[in-house]
N, C-alpha and C positions, 0 to 999 in steps of 0.2 A: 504493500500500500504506500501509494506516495505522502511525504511528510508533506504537511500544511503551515506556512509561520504566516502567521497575521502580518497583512500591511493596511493597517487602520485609518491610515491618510486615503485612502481607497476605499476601505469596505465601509469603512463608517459613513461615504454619501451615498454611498449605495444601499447599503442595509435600511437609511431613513427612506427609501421607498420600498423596501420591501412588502409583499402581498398589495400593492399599489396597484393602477392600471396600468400607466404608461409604460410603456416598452421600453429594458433597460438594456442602451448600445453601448459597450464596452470597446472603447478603441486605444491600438499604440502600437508600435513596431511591433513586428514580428519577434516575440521570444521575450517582448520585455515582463512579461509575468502574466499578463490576460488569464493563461487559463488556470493557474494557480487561483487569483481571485475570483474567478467563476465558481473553484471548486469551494474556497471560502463560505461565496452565500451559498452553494447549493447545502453546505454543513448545515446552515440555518436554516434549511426548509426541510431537512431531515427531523430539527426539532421540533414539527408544526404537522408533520406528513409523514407516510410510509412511501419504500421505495417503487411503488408502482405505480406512484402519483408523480414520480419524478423524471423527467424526458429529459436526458444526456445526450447529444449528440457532438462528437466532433469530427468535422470534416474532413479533415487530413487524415486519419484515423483510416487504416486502408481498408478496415470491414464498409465504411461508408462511401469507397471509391465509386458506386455507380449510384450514388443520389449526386444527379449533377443540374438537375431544372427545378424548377418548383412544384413542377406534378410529379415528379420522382418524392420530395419532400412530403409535400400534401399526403400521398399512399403510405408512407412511413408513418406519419403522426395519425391518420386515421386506426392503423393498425394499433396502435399506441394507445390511442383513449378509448377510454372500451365504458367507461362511465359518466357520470354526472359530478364527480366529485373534482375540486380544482386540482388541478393539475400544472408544475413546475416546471417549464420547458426552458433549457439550457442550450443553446447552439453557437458551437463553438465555431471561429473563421469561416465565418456564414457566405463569406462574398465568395466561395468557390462554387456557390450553390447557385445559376443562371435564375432571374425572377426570385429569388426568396422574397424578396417586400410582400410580393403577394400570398407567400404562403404566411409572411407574420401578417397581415392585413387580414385575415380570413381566421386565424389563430388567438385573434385578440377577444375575437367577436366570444370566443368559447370561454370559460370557467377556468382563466389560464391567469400564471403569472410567468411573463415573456423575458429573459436574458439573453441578448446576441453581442458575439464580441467579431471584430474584425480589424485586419492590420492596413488598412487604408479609408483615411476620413472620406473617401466619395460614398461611402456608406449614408455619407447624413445629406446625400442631395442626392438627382432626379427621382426616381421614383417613393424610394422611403420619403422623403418633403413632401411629396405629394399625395401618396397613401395616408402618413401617420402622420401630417402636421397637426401639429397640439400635443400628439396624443405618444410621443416619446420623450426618452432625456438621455442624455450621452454625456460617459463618464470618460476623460482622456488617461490614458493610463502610462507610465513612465518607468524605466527601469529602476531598480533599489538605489532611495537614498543613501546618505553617509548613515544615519541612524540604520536604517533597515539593512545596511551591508553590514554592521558590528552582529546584529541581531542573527540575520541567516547563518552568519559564521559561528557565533555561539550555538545558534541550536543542530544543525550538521556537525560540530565537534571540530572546526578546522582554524587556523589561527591560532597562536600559542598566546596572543594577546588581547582577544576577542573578549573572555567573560570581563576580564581588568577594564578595558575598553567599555565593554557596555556597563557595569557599573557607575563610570564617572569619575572615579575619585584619580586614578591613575592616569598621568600627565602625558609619562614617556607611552603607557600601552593605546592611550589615543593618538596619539601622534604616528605610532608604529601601523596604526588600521588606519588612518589616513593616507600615509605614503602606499599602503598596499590596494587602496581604495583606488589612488589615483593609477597607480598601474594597470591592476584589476578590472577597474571599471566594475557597470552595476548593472549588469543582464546576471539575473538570478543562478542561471545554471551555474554560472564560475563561482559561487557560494556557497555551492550544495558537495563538492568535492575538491580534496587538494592537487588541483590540477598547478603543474610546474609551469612555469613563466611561459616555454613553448607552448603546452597543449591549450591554455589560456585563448593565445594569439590564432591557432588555429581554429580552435571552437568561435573567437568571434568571426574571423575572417570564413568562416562557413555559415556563420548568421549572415553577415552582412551580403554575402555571396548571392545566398536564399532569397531576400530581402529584396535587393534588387532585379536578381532573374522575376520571381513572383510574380513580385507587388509595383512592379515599374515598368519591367521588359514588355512581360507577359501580359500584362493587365492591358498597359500600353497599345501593344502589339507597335514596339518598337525595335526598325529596324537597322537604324545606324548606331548600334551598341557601343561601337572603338569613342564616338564623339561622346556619349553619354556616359564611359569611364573617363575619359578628359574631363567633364566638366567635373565627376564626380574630386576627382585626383586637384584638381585647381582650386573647387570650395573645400577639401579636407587641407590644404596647405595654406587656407587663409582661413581658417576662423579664429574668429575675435576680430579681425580686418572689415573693413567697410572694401566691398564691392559693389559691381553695378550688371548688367546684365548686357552689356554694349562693350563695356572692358572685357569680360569674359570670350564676346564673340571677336574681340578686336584680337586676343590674345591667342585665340583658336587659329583665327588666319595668321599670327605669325608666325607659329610654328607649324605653319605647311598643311594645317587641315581646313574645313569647311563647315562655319558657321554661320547662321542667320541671326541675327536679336531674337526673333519670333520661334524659332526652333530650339535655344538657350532658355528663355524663359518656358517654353512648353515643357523642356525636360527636367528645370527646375520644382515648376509646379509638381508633377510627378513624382520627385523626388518630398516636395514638402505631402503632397497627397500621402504618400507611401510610407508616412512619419520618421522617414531615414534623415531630414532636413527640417529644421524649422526657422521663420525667418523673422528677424528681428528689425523690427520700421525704425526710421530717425523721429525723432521728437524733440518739435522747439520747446523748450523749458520754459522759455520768458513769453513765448507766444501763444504756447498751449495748443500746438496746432503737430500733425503730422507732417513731413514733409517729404517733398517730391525726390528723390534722390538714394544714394548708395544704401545700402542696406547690408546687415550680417547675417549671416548664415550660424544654425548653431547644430550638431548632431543630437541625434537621440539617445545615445550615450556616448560619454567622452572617448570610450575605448574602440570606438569605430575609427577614429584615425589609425587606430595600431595596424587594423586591416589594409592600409596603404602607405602607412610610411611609417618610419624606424619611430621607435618613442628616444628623444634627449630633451636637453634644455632650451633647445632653441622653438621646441612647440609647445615647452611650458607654459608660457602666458597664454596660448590660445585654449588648453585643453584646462585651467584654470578658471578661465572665463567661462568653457562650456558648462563646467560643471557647476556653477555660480547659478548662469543663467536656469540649467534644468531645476536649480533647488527653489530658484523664485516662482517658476513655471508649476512644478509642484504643489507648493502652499497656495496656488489662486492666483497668483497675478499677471495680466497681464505686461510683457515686458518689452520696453523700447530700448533704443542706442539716445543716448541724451545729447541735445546742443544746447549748450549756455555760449549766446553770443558767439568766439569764436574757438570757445574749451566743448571738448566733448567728454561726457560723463558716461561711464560703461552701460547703465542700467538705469533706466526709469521706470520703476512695477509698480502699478496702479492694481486694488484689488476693487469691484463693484461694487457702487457708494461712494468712489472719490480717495479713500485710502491710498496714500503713495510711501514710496521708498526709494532712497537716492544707493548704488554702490556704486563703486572703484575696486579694480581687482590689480592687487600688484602682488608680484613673485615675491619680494624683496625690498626692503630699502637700504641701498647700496651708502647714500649720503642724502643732507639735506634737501640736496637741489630735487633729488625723487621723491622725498616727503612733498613736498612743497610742488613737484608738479602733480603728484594723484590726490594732496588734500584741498588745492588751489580752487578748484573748477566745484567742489561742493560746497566751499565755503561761501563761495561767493551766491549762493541761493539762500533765497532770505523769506524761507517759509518755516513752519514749524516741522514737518515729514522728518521721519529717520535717514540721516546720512552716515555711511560705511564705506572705508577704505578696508578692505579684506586681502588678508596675506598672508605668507606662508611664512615670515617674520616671526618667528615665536617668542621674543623679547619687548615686541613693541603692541604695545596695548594704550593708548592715549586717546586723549577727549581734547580736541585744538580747534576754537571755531566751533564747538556743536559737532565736529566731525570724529567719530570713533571711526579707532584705527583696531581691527581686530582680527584674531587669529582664522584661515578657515575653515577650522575644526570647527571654534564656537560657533563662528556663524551656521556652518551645516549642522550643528547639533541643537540650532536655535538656542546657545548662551550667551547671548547679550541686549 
């Protein structure tokens, strides 16, 4: 039986719809834990229910290889409900299944309580919007935090620093699951076994692999793949970096290959569809307004670059930043690239209802002059919001201007 570890940043907004109508869409890359948290709440409808009120399905799953349309689906779930009594239906990477909308459109109508999870956001547009507008909610789902990576590790048994770590009180065994965290990365499976630094890098470079042929290629039915690992290879060497999508096709043409603006941005979309990409807007600070121009790219987990290029310190600050970004994207907020006049601020995360938050991410502060340019551009905002300069600095912990300078452990373990 597979082990189940709670991730309650997740189940807990799902759980408050549980036995609810609307239909609940679970979405995130491929692998990043979806079906783990399906099995979560299906736990909780074992405590309300017997198993034969419960409809499991996952697609990938090769006994389910010929339910491929929605009337293949529909004959399975009829065969399935055999009574009057509500019934828990669970389907898991539902988009391999051609027309499903309509087998959940038709399934809601019944004594059901509906869970679909799938590794590409087109799930929440054409026909599901137009079947189930109103009448769903969609949870986005993200690989294990810095908390939920100490966690998995303690309860799998792996990590010689993990229990110290997740306790708190120990300084060096958090710091020791962080460095390992940033290596690691936080797709569940590298948590669940003491896999060695190789088979790590191979197991994501087989997600990622997956990921893309699937949920990109396939979905797509794209067929100039060489330019769609280029573009891939170009946004994994610039994040944290502002790009634009006309640089991208300008730089394709210079090394001898063949790109359009229009055919760059198509493959990028796909790539943000396919949640391997997500893309971060500029935001005027002082103007309050989005703005027309470069944007960041950030991965779905930081350890997807290992998939394409060497891990050192020269893509430190980019894979620091990512991992920043996914924890704010996590707890709710939405997050932009910040402009103050002519300083840019890494992150502006607004949560719904106007809540905001200023960070700055630096590796290090080598001397003044790098104090003084990461806490410069926060200090100069003259609102009340929380501002954070976050760093891998373990000595420097200070309050200058309203701007705290903090370790980013604390900030990923929310201590401060």
């Amino acid at each position: 039986m597979v082990m189940l570890v709670e991730r309650k940043i997740y189940t807990d907004r799902i759980k408050g719809f549980f036995g609810t109508e609307p239909v609940k869409v679970i979405i995130g890359m491929r692998r990043c834990g979806k079906s783990g948290i399906l099995g979560l709440v299906l736990s909780e409808a074992l405590k309300v229910t017997d198993e034969r009120h419960i409809i499991h399905i996952n697609f990938e799953d090769a006994k389910y290889k010929k339910i491929r349309t929605y009337e293949d689906l529909d004959a399975l779930l009829e065969q399935r409900i055999v009574d009057d009594g509500r019934y828990y239906v669970f389907l898991d990477e539902v988009q391999n299944v051609t027309g499903w909308e309509s087998s959940v459109n038709s399934l809601r109508l019944r004594n059901t309580d509906i869970y679909v999870t799938g590794s590409n956001s087109k799930l929440l547009s054409g026909e599901l919007a137009t079947l189930l507008a109103g009448r769903y909610v969609a949870f986005e789902v993200g690989t294990l935090s810095f908390s939920e990576f100490i966690r998995f590790r303690d309860e799998f048994g792996i990590g010689r620093t993990a229990r110290a770590a997740l306790d708190g009180a120990d300084e060096d065994a958090v710091h020791a699951e962080l460095d390992e965290y940033i290596r690691t990365g936080g797709f569940p499976m590298l948590s669940t076994w003491p896999f060695s630094p190789e088979q790590a890098r191979q197991v994501i470079e087989d997600i990622h692999a997956s990921a893309v042929l699937k949920d990109v290629v396939a979905r797509n039915s794209i067929r100039n793949v060489p330019l769609l690992e280029k573009i891939i290879d170009y946004i994994y060497d610039n994040v944290g970096n502002l790009v634009s999508v006309a640089n991208i096709a300008n730089y394709m043409r210079s090394n001898g290959g063949s790109a359009d603006v229009e055919t760059v941005s198509s493959y990028l979309s796909y790539l943000e569809n396919g949640r391997i990409l997500q893309r971060a807007q500029k935001y005027d600070v002082r103007g309050k307004r989005l703005l027309e121009s470069n944007d960041k790219y950030y991965l779905a987990d930081h350890s997807l670059q290992y998939a394409v290029r060497e891990v050192g310190r020269d893509n430190l600050p980019g894979i620091l930043e990512n991992i920043v970004y996914n924890e704010l994207v996590r707890r709710g907020h939405r997050v932009y690239v910040g402009k103050a006049g002519e300083k840019e601020i890494d992150f502006v995360a607004e949560r719904p209802g106007g809540d905001k938050m200023y960070v700055q991410v630096c590796t290090e502060f080598g001397n003044e002059g790098t104090v003084e340019r990461e806490f410069a551009p926060l200090v100069g905002i003259r609102d009340h919001y929380p501002k954070y300069v976050v760093t891998l600095d373990k000595y420097w912990r200070v309050d200058r201007g309203g701007v705290k300078g903090v370790h980013l452990a604390d900030f990923l373990l929310g201590r401060v």
